[in-house]
C-alpha positions, 0 to 999 in steps of 0.5 A: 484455508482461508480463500487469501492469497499470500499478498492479501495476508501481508497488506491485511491492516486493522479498521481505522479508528478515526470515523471518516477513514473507517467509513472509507475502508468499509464502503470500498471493501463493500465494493469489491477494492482490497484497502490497507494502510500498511507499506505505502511508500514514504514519498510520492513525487510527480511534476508538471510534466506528468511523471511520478515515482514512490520512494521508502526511505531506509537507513543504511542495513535497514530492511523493507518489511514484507508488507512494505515489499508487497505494497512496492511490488504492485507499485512496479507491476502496475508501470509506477516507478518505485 
């Protein structure tokens, strides 16, 4: 068994090839912060009166995929609106 839980096998994501992002996704993991760049929503919206929200756009019969479910999932446990 690997020690990752179901939610770290869906978000895992390849090192960024670009220097600046790879860099960025090593020292945070270095730090303890689990990183990816799968399934973060199409859209973050806010205003001036503090309010936010995250939206994945779908066409219609088209589905979140796993990680895009995860990833919105942690959004909404966490109080974001998504």
């Amino acid at each position: 068994m690997s020690g990752k839980s179901r939610l770290d096998e869906l978000l895992e994501s390849r090192r960024p090839k670009n220097g600046a992002e790879r860099l960025f996704h090593e020292r945070a993991e270095a730090n303890g912060w689990r990183v990816t760049r799968r399934g973060w929503p199409d859209f973050f919206c806010w205003n001036e009166d503090g309010n936010f929200f995250a939206v994945e756009i779908k066409r219609p019969r088209q589905r979140l995929k796993k990680h895009q479910a995860a990833v919105l999932q942690i959004l909404a446990d966490h109080g974001i609106p998504a």
